[in-house]
Kinemage of the C-alpha trace (Angstrom):
@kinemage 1
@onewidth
@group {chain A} dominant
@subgroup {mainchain}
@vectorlist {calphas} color= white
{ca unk a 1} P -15.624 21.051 4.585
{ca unk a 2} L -16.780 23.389 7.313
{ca unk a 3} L -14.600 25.278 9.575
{ca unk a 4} L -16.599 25.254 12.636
{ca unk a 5} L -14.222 23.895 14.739
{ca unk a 6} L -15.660 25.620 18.116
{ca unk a 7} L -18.657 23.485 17.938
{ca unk a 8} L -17.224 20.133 17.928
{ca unk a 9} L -19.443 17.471 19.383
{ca unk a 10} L -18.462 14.745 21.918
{ca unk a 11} L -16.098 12.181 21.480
{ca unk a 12} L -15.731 8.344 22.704
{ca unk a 13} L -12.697 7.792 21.376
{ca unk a 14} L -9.660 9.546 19.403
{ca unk a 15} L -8.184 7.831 16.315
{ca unk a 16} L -4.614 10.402 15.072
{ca unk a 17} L -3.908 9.273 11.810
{ca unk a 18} L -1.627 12.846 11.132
{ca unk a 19} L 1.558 11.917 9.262
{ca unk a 20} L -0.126 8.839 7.629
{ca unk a 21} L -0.988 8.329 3.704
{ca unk a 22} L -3.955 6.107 2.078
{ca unk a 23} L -4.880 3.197 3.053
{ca unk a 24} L -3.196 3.769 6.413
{ca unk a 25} L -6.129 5.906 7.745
{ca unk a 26} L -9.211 4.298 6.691
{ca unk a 27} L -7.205 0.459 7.749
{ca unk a 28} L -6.353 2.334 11.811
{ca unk a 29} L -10.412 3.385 10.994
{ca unk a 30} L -11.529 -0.415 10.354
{ca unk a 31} L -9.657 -1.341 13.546
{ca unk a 32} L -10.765 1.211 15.891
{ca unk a 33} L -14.430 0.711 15.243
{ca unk a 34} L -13.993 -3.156 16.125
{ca unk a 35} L -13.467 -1.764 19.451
{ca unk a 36} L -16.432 0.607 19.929
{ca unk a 37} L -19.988 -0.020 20.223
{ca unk a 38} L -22.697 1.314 18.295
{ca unk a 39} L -24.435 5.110 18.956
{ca unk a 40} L -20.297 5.819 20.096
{ca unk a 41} L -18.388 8.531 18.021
{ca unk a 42} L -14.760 8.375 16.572
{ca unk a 43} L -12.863 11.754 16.144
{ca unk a 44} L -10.365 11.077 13.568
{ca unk a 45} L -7.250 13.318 13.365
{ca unk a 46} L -5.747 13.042 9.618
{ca unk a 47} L -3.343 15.187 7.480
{ca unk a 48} L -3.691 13.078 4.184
{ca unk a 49} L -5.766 15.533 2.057
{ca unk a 50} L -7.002 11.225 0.320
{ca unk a 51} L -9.579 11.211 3.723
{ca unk a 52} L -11.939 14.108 2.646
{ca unk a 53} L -12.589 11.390 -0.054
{ca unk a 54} L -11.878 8.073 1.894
{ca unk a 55} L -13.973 9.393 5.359
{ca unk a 56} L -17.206 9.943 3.903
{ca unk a 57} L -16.893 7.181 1.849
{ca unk a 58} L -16.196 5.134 4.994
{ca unk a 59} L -19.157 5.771 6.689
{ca unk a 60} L -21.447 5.466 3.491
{ca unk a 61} L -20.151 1.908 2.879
{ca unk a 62} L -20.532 0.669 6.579
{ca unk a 63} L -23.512 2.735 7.910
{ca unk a 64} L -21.801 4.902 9.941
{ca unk a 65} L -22.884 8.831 10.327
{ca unk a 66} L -20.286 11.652 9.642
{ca unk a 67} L -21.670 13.970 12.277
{ca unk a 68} L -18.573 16.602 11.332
{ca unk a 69} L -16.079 17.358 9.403
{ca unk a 70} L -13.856 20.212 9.639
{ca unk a 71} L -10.334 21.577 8.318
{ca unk a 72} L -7.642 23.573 9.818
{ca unk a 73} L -4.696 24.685 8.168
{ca unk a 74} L -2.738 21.375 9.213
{ca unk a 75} L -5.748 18.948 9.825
{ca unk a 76} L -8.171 17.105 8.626
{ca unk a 77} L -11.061 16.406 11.784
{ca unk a 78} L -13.925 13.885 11.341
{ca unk a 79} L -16.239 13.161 13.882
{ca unk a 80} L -17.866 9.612 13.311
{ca unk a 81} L -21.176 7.930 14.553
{ca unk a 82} L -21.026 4.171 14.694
{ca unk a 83} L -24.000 2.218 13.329
């Protein structure tokens, strides 16, 4: 993961998933997109180390584009294009 944090792009909408364990991040992911509109992006806050696996895998299944990802010594960050 990159740690360019500084550069972070735009947000829509935030999604903090800290203090919550697989599935519980990707299932708060599937309901949080329901809600946005395509071209929008998703920051997602997580601390389970499961999403560095589970986030990318996300967006390949349903089309989406992981514009970042970053990690700082408590967090996992994901910034998220809908389709």
């Amino acid at each position: 993961m990159a740690d360019n944090i500084e550069a972070s792009p735009h947000h829509d909408t935030l999604l903090d998933t800290t203090g919550l364990y697989c599935p519980e991040p990707i299932m708060l992911m599937h309901n949080k997109v329901r809600d946005m509109g395509s071209g929008q992006i998703l920051k997602v806050v997580a601390t389970d180390p499961a999403t560095t696996r589970d986030v990318p895998k996300f967006c390949q299944f349903l089309g989406h584009e992981l514009v970042q990802s970053s990690e700082t010594t408590d967090n996992y960050i994901y910034f998220i294009r809908l389709a």
